[in-house]
C-alpha positions in Angstrom: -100.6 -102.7 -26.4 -100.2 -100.5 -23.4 -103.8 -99.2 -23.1 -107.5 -99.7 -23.9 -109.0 -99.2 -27.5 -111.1 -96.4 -26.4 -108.0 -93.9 -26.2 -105.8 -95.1 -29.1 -106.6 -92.1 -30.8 -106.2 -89.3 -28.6 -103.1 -87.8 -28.6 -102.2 -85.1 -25.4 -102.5 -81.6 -25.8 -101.0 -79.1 -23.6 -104.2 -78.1 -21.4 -104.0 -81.7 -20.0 -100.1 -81.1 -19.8 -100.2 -78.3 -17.5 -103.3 -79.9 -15.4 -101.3 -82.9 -15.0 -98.7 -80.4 -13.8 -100.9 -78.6 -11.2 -101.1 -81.3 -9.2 -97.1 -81.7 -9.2 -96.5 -78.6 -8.1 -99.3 -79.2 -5.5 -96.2 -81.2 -3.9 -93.1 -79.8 -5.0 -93.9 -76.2 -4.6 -96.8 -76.2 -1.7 -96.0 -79.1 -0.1 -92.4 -79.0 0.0 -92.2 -75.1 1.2 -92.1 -76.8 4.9 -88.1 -77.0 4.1 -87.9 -73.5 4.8 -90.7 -72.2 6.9 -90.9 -75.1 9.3 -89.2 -72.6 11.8 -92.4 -70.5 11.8 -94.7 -73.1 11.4 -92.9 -74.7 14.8 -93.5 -71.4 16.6 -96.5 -70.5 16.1 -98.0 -74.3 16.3 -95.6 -74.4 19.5 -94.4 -77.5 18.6 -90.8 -79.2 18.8 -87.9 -79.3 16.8 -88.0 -82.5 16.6 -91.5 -82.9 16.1 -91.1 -80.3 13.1 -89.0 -82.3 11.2 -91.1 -85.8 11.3 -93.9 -83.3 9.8 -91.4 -82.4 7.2 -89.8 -85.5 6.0 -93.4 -87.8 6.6 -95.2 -86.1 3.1 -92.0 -87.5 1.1 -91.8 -90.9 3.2 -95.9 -91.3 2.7 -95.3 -90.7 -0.7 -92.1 -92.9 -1.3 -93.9 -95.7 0.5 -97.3 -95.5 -1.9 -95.8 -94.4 -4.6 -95.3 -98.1 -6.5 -98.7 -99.5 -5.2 -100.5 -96.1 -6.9 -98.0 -96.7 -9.9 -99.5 -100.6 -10.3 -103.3 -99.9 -9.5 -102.9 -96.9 -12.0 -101.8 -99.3 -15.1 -105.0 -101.8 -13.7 -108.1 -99.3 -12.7 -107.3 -96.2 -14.9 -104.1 -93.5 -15.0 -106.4 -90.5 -14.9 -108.8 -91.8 -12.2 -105.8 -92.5 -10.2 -104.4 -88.7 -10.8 -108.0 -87.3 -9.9 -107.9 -89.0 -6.6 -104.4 -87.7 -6.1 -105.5 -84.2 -6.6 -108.7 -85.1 -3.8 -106.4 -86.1 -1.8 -104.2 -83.4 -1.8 -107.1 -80.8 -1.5 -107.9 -82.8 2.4 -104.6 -82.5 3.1 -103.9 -79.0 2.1 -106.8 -78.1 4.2 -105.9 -79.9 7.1 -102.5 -78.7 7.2 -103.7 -74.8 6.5 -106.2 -75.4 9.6 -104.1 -76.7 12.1 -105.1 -75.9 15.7 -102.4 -74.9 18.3 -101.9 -76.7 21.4 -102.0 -81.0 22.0 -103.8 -81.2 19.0 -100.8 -79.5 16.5 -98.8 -82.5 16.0 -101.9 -84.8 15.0 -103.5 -83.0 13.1 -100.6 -81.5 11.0 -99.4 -85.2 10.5 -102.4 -86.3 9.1 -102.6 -83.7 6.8 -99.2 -84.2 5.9 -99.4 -87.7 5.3 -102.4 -87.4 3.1 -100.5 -85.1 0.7 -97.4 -87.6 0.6 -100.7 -90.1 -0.4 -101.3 -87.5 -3.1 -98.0 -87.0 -4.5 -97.7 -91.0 -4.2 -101.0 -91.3 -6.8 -99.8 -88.2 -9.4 -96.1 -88.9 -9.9 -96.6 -92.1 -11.2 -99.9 -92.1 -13.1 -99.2 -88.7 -14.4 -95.8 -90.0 -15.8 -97.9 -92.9 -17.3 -99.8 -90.9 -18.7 -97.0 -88.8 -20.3 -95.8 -92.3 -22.3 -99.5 -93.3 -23.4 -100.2 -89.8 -24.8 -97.0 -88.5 -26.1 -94.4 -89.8 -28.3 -91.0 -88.9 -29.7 -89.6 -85.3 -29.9 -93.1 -84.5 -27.9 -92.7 -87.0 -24.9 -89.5 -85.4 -25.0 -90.9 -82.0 -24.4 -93.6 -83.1 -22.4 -91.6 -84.6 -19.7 -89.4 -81.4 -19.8 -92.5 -79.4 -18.8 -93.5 -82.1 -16.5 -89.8 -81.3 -15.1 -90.0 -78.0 -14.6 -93.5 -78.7 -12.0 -91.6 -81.0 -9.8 -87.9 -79.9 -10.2 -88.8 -76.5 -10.7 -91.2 -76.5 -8.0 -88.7 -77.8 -6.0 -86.6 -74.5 -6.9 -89.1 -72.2 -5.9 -90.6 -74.0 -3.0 -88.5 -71.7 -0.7 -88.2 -68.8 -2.2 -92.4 -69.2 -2.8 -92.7 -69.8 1.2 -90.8 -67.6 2.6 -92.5 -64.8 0.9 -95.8 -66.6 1.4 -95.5 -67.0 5.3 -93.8 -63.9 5.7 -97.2 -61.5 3.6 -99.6 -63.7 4.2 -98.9 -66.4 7.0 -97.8 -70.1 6.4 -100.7 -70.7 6.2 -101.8 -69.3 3.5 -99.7 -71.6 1.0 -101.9 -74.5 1.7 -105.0 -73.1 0.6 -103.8 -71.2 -2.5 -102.7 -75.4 -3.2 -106.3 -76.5 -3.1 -107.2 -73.4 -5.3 -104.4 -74.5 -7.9 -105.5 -78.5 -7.1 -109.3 -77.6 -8.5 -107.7 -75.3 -11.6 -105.8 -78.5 -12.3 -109.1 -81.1 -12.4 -110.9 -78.5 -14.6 -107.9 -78.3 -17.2 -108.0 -81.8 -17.5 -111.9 -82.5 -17.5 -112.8 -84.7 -20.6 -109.6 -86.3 -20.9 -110.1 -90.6 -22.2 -109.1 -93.1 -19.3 -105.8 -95.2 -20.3 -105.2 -98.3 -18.5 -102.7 -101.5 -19.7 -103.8 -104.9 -21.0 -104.1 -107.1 -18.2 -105.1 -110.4 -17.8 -107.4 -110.6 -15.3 -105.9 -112.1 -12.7 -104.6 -109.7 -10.9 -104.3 -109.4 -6.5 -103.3 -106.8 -4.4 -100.0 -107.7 -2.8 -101.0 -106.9 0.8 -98.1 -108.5 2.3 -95.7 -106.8 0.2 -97.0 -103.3 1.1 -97.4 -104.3 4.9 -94.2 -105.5 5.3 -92.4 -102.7 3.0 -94.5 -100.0 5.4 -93.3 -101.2 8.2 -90.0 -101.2 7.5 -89.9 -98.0 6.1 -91.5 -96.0 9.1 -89.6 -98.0 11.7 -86.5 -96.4 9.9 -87.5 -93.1 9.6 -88.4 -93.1 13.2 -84.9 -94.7 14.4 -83.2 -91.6 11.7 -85.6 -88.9 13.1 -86.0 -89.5 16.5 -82.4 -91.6 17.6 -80.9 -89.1 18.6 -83.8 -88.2 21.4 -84.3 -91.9 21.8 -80.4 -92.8 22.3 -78.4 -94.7 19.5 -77.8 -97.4 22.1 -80.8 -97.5 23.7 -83.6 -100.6 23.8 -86.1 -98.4 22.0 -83.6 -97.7 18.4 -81.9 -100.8 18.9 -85.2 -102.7 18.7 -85.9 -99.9 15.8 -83.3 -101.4 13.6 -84.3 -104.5 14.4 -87.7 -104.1 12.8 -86.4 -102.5 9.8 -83.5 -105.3 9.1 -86.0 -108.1 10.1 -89.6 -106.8 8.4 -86.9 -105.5 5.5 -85.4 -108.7 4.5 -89.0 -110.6 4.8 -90.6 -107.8 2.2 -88.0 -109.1 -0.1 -88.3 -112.8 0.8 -92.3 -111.9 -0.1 -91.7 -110.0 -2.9 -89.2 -112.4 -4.9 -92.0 -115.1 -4.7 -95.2 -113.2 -5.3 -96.4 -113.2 -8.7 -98.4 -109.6 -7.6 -95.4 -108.5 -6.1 -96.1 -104.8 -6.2 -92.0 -103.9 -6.5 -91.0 -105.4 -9.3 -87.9 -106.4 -9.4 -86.7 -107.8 -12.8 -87.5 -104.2 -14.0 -83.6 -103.8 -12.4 -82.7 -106.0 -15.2 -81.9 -103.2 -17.0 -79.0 -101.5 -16.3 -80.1 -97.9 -17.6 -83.2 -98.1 -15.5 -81.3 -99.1 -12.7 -78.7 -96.3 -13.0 -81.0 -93.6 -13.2 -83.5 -94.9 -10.3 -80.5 -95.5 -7.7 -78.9 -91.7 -8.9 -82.4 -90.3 -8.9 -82.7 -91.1 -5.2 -79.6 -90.1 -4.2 -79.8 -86.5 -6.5 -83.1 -86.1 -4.5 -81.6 -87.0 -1.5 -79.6 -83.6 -1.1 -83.1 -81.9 -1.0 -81.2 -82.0 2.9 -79.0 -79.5 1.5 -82.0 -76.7 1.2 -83.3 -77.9 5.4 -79.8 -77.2 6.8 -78.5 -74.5 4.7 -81.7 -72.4 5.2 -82.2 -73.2 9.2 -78.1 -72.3 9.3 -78.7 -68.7 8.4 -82.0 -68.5 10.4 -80.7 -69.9 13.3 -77.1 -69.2 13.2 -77.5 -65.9 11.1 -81.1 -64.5 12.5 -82.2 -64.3 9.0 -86.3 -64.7 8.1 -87.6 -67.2 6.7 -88.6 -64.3 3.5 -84.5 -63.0 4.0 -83.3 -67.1 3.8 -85.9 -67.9 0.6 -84.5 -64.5 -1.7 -81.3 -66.3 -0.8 -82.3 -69.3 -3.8 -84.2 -67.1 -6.0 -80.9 -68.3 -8.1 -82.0 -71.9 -8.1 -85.3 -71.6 -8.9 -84.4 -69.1 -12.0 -81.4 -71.5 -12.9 -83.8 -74.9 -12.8 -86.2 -73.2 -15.1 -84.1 -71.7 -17.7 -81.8 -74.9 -18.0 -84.4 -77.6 -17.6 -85.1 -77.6 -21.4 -81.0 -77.6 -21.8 -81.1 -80.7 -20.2 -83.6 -82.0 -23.0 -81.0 -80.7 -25.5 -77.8 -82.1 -23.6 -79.8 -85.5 -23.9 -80.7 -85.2 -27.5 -76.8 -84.8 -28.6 -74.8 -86.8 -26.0 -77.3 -89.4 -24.6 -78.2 -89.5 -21.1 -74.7 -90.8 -19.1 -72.7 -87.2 -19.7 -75.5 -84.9 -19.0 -76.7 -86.7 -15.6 -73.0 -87.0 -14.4 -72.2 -83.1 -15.2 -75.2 -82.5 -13.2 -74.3 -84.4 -10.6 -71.3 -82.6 -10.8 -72.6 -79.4 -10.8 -74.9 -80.0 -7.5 -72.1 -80.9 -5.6 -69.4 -77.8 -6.6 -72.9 -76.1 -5.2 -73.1 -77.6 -1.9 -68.8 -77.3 -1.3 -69.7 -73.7 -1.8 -72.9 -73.6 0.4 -70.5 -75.7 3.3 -68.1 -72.7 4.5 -70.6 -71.8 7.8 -67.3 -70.6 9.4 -67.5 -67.1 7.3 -69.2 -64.1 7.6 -72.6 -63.9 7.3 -72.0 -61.2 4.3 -69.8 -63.6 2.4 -71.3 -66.4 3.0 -74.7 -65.2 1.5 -72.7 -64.4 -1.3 -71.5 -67.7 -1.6 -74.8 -69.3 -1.4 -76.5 -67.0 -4.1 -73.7 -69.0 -6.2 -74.0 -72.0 -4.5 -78.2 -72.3 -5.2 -77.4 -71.2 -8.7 -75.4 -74.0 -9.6 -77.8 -76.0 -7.5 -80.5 -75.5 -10.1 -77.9 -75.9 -13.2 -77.4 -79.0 -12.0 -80.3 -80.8 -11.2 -82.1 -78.9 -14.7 -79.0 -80.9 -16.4 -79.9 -84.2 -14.8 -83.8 -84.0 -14.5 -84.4 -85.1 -18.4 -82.1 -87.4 -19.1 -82.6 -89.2 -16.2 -86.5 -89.6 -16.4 -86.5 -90.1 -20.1 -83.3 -93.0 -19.4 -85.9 -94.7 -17.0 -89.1 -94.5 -19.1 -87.8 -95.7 -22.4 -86.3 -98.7 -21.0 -89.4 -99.6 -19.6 -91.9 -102.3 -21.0 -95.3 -100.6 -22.0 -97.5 -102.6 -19.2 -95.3 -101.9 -16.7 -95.3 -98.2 -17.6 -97.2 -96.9 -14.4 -95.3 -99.4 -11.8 -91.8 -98.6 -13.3 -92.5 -95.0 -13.3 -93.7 -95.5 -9.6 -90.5 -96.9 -8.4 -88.6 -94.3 -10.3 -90.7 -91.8 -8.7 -90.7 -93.5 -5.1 -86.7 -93.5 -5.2 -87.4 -89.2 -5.7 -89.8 -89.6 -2.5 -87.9 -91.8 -0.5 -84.2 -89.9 -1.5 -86.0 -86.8 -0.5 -87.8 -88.4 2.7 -84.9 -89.7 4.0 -82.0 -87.3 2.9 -83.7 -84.7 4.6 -84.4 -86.5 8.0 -80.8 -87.1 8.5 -79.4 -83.8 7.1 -81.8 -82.4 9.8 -80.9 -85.5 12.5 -77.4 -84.6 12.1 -77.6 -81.4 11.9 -79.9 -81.1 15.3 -78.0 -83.9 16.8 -74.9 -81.9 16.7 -76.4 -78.1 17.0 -77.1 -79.7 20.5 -73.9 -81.2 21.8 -71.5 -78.4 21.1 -68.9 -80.2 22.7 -69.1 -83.0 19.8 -67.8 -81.6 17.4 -64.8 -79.1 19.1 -62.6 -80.4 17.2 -63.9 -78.2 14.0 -62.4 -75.5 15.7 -59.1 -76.8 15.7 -59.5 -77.5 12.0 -61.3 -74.2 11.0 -61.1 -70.8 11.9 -64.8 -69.5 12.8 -65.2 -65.7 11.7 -67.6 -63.3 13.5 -69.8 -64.3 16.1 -68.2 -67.4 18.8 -71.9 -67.6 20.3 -73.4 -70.0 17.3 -70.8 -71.8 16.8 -72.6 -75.3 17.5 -75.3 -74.4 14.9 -72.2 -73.7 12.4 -70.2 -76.3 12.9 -73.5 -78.4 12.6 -74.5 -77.5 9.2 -71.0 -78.3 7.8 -71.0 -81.7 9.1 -74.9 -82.4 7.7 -73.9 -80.1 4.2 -71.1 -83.1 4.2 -73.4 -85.8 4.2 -74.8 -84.2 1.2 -71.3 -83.6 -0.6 -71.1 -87.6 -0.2 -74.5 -88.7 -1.7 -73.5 -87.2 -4.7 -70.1 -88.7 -5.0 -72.1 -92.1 -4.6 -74.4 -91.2 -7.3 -71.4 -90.3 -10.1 -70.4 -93.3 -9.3 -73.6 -95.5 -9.6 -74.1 -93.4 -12.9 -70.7 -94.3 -14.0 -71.3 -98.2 -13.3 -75.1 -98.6 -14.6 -75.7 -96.0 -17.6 -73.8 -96.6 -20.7 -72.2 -94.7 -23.0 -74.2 -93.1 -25.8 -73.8 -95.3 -29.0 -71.9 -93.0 -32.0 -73.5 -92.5 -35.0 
């Protein structure tokens, strides 16, 4: 029995659903609109490049880091109370990052605030999702999680279409407060709902060491990824960086192995579906690094606005919506191995066609209306299968903590995918004269006076082309073939 007698009965309706899904989209639309309007927000914050992107990629990495720990204390303290306090969370956040003060203060203040939604996102994914397997069943999970898709993956979609046209009407700035206006729709839609928590036996201890140690290795990575290349690869400071991370890394599994609290469980790997779909879940969300370069490319290389650059994936975000509930269907007849792997597929045929930065601007903004088209196809084709692959192989009291690593590996992909699409792709933007050998290898159309920022974007829109080969083949490895009937 996965949760207390008081809530056997309920069953969920759809005006929890879509309050459950407010506070998704609190992340994946609000949250994430940084991918494209970070240039404005840099400006008129006067803050750094460099110091632009940590704000970026830290919401994702704060969530990727709490994201199992809020998964575990959801199944032991309450699923709901642990999604209100997501949605609290988010509503500090929101208004910290909608009130952030120019000048020395900027880069605190907006890291805060962006930490604290990554804290959000890391206590809704999970107990939302958990909440999703105690209230739903069959043909209705099913549908349920599709809906629950379209918030996060279809938020995703229109995150920078949404703040481009946000920032460009009505100021960046903006965004975050409409999020704390959609945050306290989402609390009253799902006022009155029973608390579901797992059997447990009572003997349960927060694994401090675990999360400590896993912390600290985390953020001494993305540090090394974000800020190497101002540090120096070679250098004391990212040497010692890397040291941390291998060091503190390999004692978080030494802890976690032997703790019976561990908060990262993992036997749940065990299971080779589960596995599949968490290790080509991280890597699909991992070329969220696509949107970061291919959007700056045309702003920076192209002179585009951030409004001009967002119209530019209106495809994606119409494509992820209408083909979400395909997905569903794909899963229904053919399991969930083919459907994931066409959509893995069909995201990268969509970054090859966002690569070409050596054309005209013209054609190449025809290309990437394709491009974020098939961008959408595919992740709607994989979203589905691959979250209803991970939560039916997973044990009913573990429902919340396996849902929170599934969910961290979405954080975490995204977190890190975009820091080093955007490290490489600054890295190189920078040092024209590393990469001159492009030119010897591609013929540059039009302008000759951004060619660095071109030839940048087709190296970092590489690294993207090559996290999805890995995941077709981690797919192809760990998911099996649907049984015939």
């Amino acid at each position: 029995m996965n949760s207390t007698t008081s809530n056997i009965a309920f069953k969920g309706n759809d005006r929890l659903l879509f309050g459950i899904i407010m506070g998704v989209i609190a992340f994946w639309l609000f949250a994430q609109t940084t991918l494209n309007i970070a240039p404005d927000m840099s400006r008129d914050l006067g803050m750094t490049a460099n110091s632009m992107n940590i704000a970026v990629a830290i919401t994702a990495l704060f969530s990727g880091i709490f994201i199992v720990v809020m998964g575990g204390l959801a199944d032991r303290i309450g699923r709901m109370k642990i999604v209100r306090i997501g949605f609290y969370l988010n509503i500090i956040g929101s208004l910290l990052v909608g009130l952030t003060p120019t000048g020395e203060l900027a880069v605190p203040v907006l890291l805060v605030g962006r930490a604290l939604q990554g804290l959000s996102a890391a206590c809704i994914m999970p107990a939302s999702l958990a909440v999703v397997k105690a209230y739903w069943d069959g043909a209705e999970r099913q549908r349920a999680i599709s809906m629950w898709s379209i918030g996060s993956w279809g938020g995703s979609g229109l995150c920078a279409l949404f703040g481009g046209l946000m920032s460009q009407n009505f100021g960046w700035r903006s965004i975050f407060f409409v999020s704390i206006a959609v945050c306290i729709l989402g609390l009253w839609m799902m006022r009155g709902t029973p608390e579901s928590k797992a059997a447990t036996r009572g003997d349960y201890k927060f694994d401090l060491p675990g999360v400590l140690t896993f912390m600290v290795a985390m953020v001494a990575l993305q540090v090394v990824v974000t800020q190497g290349n101002n540090f120096g690869w070679a250098s004391l400071l990212s040497l010692g960086l890397i040291a941390i991370t291998v060091v503190v890394g390999a004692l978080f599994l030494k802890i976690e192995s032997k703790s019976p609290n561990a908060f990262f469980d993992f036997s749940l790997f065990k299971n080779a579906t589960y596995t599949g779909a968490t290790i080509s879940n991280f890597l699909l969300n991992a070329v969220a690094g696509t949107l970061i370069v291919s959007l700056q490319l045309v702003q920076f290389g192209g002179n585009m606005t951030a409004q001009a650059a967002g119209m530019l994936t209106l495809g994606y975000a119409i494509a992820i919506i209408a083909f979400i509930r395909v997905g569903e269907k794909l899963l229904k007849l053919y399991g969930a191995r083919k459907p994931m792997i066409w959509g893995c597929l069909i995201t990268g045929l969509s970054i090859v066609l966002l690569s070409p930065a050596n054309l005209f601007l013209t054609d190449y903004k025809i290309l990437a209306i394709i491009g974020y088209s098939l961008f959408g196809v595919g992740l709607a084709f994989y979203a589905t299968p691959s979250t209803d692959a991970a939560l039916a192989n997973l044990p009913d009291a573990q429902a919340g903590a396996g849902s929170g690593i599934y969910k961290m590996a979405s954080s975490l992909g995204a977190a890190f995918g975009v820091a080093i699409s955007a490290a490489i792709f600054t890295a190189f933007s920078d040092n024209n004269e590393s990469i001159m050998w492009l030119e010897g290898v591609i013929t540059f159309s039009g302008r000759q006076d951004n060619l660095a920022v071109r030839e940048a974007a087709i190296i970092a829109l590489g690294f993207n082309v090559l996290m999805i080969v890995i995941a077709i083949l981690s797919i192809m490895l760990t998911v099996p073939k649907a049984k015939k009937t």
